[in-house]
C-alpha positions in Angstrom: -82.4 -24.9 -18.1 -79.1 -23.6 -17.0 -77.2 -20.2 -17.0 -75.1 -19.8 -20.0 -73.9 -15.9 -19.2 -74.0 -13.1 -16.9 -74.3 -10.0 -18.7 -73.2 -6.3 -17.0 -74.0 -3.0 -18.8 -73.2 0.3 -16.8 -75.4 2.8 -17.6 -76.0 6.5 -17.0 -79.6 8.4 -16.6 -79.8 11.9 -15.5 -82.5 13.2 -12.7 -84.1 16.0 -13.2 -83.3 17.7 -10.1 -81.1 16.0 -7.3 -82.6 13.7 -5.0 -80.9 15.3 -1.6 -80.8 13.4 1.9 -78.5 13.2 4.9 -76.5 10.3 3.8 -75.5 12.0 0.8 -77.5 13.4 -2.8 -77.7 11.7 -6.2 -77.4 13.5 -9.6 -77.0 10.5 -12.0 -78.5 7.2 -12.1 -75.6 4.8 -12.6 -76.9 1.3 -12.6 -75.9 -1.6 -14.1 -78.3 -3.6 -16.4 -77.7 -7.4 -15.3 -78.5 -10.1 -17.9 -79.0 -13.6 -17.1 -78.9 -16.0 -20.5 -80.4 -19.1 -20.4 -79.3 -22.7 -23.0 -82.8 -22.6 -23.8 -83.7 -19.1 -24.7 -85.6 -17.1 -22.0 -83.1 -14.1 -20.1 -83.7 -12.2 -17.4 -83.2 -9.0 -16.6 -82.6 -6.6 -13.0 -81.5 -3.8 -11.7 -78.1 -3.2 -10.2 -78.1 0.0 -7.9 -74.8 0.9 -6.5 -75.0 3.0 -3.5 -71.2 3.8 -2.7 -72.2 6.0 0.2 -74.2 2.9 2.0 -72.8 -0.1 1.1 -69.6 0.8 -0.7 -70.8 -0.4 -4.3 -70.0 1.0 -7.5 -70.6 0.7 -11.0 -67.3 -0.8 -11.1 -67.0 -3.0 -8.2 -70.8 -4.2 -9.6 -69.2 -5.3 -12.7 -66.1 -6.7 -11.1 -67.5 -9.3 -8.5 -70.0 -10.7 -11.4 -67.5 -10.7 -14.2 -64.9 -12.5 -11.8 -66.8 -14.2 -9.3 -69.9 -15.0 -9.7 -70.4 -15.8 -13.2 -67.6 -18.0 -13.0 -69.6 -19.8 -10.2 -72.7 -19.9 -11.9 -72.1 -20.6 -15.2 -73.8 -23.9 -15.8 -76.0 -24.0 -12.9 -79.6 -24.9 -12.9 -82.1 -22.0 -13.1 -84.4 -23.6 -10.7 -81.4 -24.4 -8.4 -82.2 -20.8 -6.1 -80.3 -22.6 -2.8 -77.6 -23.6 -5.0 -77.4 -19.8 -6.4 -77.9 -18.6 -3.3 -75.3 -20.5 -1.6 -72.5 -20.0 -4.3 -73.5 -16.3 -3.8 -72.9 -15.6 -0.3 -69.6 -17.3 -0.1 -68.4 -13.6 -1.4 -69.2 -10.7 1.6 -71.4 -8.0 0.7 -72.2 -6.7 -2.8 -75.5 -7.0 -1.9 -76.7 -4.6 -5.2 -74.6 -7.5 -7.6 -76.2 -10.3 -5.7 -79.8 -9.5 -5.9 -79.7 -8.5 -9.7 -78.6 -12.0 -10.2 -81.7 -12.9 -8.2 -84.3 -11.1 -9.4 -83.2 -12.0 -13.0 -83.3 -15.6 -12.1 -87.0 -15.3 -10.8 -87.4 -13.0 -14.0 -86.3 -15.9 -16.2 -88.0 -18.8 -13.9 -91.4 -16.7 -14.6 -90.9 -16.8 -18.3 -90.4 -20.4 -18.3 -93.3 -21.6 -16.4 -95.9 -18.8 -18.2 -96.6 -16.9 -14.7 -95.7 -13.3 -13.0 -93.3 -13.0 -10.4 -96.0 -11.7 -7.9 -97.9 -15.0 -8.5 -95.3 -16.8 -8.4 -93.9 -15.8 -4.9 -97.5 -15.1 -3.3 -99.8 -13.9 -5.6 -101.6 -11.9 -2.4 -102.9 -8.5 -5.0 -102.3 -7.2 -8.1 -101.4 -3.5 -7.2 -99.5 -1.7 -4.4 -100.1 1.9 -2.5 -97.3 4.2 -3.4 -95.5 6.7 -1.6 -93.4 9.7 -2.5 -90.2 10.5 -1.1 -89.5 14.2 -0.7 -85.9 15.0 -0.7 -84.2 18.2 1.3 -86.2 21.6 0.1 -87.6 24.9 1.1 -90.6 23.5 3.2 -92.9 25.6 0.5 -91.2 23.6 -2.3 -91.3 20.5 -0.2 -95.1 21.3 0.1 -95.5 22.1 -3.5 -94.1 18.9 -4.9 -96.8 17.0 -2.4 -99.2 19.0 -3.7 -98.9 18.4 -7.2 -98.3 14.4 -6.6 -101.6 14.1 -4.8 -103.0 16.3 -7.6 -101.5 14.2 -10.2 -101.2 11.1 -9.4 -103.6 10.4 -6.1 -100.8 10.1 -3.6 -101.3 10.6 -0.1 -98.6 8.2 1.6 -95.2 10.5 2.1 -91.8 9.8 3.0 -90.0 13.3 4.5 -86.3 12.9 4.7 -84.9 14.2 7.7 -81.3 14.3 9.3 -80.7 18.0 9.2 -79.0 20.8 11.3 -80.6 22.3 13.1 -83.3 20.1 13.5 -85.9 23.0 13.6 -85.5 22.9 9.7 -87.0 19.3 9.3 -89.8 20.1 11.8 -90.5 23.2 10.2 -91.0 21.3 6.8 -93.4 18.2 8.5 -95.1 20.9 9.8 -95.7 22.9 6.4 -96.5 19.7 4.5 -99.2 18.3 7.5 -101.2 21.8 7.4 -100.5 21.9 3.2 -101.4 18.1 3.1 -103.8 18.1 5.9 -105.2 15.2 8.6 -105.8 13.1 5.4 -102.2 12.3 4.2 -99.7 9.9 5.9 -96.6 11.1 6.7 -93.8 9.4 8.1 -89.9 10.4 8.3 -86.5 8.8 7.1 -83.2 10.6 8.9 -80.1 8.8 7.0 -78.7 8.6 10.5 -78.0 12.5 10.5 -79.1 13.5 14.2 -78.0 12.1 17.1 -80.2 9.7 19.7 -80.8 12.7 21.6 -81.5 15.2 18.7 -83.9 12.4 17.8 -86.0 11.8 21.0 -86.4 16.2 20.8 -88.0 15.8 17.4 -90.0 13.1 17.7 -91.4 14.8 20.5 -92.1 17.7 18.3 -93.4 14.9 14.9 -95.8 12.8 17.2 -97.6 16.2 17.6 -97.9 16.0 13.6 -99.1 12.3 13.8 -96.5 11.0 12.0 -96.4 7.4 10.8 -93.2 5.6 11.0 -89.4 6.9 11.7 -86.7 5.4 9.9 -83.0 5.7 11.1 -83.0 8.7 12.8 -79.8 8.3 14.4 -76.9 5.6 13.7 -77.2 1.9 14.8 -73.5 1.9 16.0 -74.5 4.2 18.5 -75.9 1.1 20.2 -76.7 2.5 23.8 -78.6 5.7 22.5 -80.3 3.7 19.4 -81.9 1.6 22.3 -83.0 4.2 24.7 -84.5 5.8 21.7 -86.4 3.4 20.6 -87.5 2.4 23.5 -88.9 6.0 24.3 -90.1 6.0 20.6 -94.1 7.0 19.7 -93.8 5.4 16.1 -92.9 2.2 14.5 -88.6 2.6 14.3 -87.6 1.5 11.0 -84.2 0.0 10.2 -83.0 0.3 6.5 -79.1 0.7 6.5 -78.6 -0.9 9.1 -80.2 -4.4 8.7 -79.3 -5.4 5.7 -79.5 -8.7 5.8 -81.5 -11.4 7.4 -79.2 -12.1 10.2 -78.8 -7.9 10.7 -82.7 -7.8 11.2 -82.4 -10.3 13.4 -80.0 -8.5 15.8 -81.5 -5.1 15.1 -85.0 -6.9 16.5 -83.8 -8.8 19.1 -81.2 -5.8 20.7 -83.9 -3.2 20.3 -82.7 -1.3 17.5 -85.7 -1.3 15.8 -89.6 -2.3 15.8 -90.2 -2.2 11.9 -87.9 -3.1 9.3 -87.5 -2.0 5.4 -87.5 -4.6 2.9 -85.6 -3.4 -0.6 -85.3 -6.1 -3.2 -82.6 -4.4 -4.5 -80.3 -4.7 -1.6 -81.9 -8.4 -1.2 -83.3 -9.5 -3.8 -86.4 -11.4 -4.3 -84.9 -14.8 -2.6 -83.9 -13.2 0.5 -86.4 -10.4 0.8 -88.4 -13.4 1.7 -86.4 -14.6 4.3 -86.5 -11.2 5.7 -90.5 -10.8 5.6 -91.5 -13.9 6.9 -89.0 -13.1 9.7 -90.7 -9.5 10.0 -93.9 -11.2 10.0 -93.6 -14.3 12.1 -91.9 -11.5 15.2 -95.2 -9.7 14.1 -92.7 -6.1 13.1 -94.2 -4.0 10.4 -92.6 -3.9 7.0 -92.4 -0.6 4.2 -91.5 -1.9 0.6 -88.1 0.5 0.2 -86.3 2.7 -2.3 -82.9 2.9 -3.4 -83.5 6.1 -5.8 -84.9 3.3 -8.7 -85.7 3.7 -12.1 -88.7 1.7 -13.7 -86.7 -1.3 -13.5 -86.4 -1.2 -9.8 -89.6 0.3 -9.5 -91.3 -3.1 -11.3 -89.5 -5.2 -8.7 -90.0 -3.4 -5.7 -93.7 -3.8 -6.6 -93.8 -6.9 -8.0 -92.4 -8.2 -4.2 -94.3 -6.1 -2.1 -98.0 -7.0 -3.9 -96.8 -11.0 -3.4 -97.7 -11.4 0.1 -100.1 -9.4 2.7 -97.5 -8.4 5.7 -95.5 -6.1 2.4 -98.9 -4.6 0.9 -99.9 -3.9 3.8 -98.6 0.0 4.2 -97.8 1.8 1.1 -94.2 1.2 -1.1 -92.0 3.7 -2.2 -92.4 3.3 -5.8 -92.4 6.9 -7.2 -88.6 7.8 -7.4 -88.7 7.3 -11.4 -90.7 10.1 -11.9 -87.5 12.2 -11.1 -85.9 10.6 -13.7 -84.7 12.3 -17.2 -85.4 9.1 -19.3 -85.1 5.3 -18.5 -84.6 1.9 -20.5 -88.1 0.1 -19.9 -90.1 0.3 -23.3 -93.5 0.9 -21.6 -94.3 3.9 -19.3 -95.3 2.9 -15.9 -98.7 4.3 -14.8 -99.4 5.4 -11.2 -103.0 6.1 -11.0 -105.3 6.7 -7.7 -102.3 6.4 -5.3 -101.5 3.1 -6.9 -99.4 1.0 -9.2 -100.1 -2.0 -10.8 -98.1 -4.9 -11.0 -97.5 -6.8 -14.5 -99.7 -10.4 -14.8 -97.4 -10.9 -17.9 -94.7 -13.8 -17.4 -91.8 -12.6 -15.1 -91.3 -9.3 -14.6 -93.3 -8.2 -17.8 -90.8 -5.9 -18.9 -88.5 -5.1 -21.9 -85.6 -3.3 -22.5 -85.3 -0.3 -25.2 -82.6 -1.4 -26.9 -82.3 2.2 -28.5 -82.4 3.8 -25.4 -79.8 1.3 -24.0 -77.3 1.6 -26.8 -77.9 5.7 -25.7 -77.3 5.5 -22.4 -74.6 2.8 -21.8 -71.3 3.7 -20.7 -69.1 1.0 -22.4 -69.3 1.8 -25.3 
């Protein structure tokens, strides 16, 4: 079975409200819809999500490096060949959103073909994964609110607080409103964009240990390599690296220069191919993974859990797999259920998905 085309659809979704952070806030969910065609029927489908503000990806730039570089590459390549792909792929720099579409698809498609899910076929280690919310910059009684009604609704009791802001008192004022709101029973762990500095970092984890959080993730930037170390170093919690190790050669350096102790693994940023590199890496250094979120829709959503239920060492602590609710509309034909605190993953072939091709049409922007 080879690759015939590579298909790129921009598309537009509203949120409901803006998810806000340090690194920046998003409105609009522009993704690109990738399509892999096969010679002998099957096509798979991903999620492109640009982040310009992270990785310098757009909609356009998306589009652009498939269109004229990487179809033209892999056009006529084997399915099954995933070192060839993967090798073709990373002779282009970066693009890491374009890149693991293309992935993901190709698992999507190599799923179809041989009658198995994606979970089974990279692990198979459950069928479901805990979920956690992500609560974006608020009031602290909003903040609290919108916890509130996710554990009411939905069973959730995993939390991810994004942190980052000036003064810092605001974000330990919110922790602190959300852990007596939430009580001793909910997890809470932070995210800071890289908004505070390494020493407006070790001051508020002094203050967040008090609150037994969970995890931080990037508190301060990684380029600030002397402070990243010493706080780290001095850190009470697992320190996360997202941003900043990208890659599997970034973990790496971020594990081995004491950048971090934990790592986040997003299959949109790597795909499925080399979110596996990534994790086995995590796991055989014996570093603590959380299944990440780029702001996805349902799309995204599906592969981040499809990934993160494969294997023990990514089920393990609960994924951020709620960021669709925020989300005016999406493409996927079928609703995606989050029930106790967790979400299923598909045991249809592939991903298990389908587009709305109504909805699509609706939504695109090339039209």
């Amino acid at each position: 079975m080879k690759i015939t085309e590579i298909e790129t659809i921009p598309y537009a979704i509203p949120y409901d409200r803006p998810v806000k952070f340090a690194s920046g806030e998003v409105h609009v969910a522009e993704h690109v819809l990738v399509r892999v065609h096969t010679d002998e029927g099957p096509t798979g489908i991903a999620d492109a999500v640009p982040r310009p503000y992270t990785y310098g990806e757009t909609q356009a730039s998306v589009i652009g490096v498939i269109e004229q570089i990487f179809a033209p590459q892999l056009t006529g390549t084997y399915v099954f060949a995933r070192e060839q792909v993967q090798a073709r792929l990373h002779r282009t720099v970066g693009n890491p959103a374009a890149k693991s579409a293309i992935d993901m698809a190709l698992w999507d498609i190599t799923g179809q073909a041989l009658g198995q899910s994606v979970t089974r076929l990279l692990g198979g280690y459950t069928d479901r994964m805990r979920v956690s919310h992500m609560l974006g910059f608020d009031v602290p009684e909003r903040m609290a609110a919108e916890a509130e009604r996710m554990r009411e609704t939905y069973g959730i009791t995993v939390f991810k607080v994004k942190v980052g802001r000036r003064p810092v008192r605001l974000d330990l004022d919110v922790c602190r409103v959300l852990r007596e709101t939430l009580g001793d029973e909910a997890e809470l762990y932070v995210d800071g964009n890289r908004g505070w500095t390494a020493a407006e970092s070790a001051a508020a984890l002094r203050e967040l240990d008090t609150l037994g959080i969970t995890l931080a993730e990037e508190l301060c930037p990684a380029d600030d390599v002397v402070g990243r170390r010493w706080l780290v170093s001095r850190s009470p919690v697992p320190f996360v690296a997202d941003e900043s190790a990208t890659t599997p050669a970034e973990v790496t350096r971020s594990l081995l220069d004491g950048a971090a102790t934990a790592v986040s693994v997003k299959t949109a940023r790597t795909g499925f191919t080399q979110s596996q590199r990534v994790l086995f890496q995590c796991e055989g250094m014996g570093v603590d993974v959380v299944m990440g979120n780029q702001v996805d829709g349902r799309l995204g959503t599906v592969c981040t859990a499809a990934f993160g239920a494969a294997y023990a060492a990514s089920s393990r602590r609960a994924g951020e797999l709620s960021n669709f609710l925020d989300m005016s509309d999406d493409l996927l034909t079928e609703q995606l259920v989050i029930s106790g605190g967790t979400l299923a993953v598909s045991d249809r072939p592939g991903l298990g998905v389908a587009i709305d091709e109504d909805k699509l049409a609706r939504y695109r922007q090339d039209n």
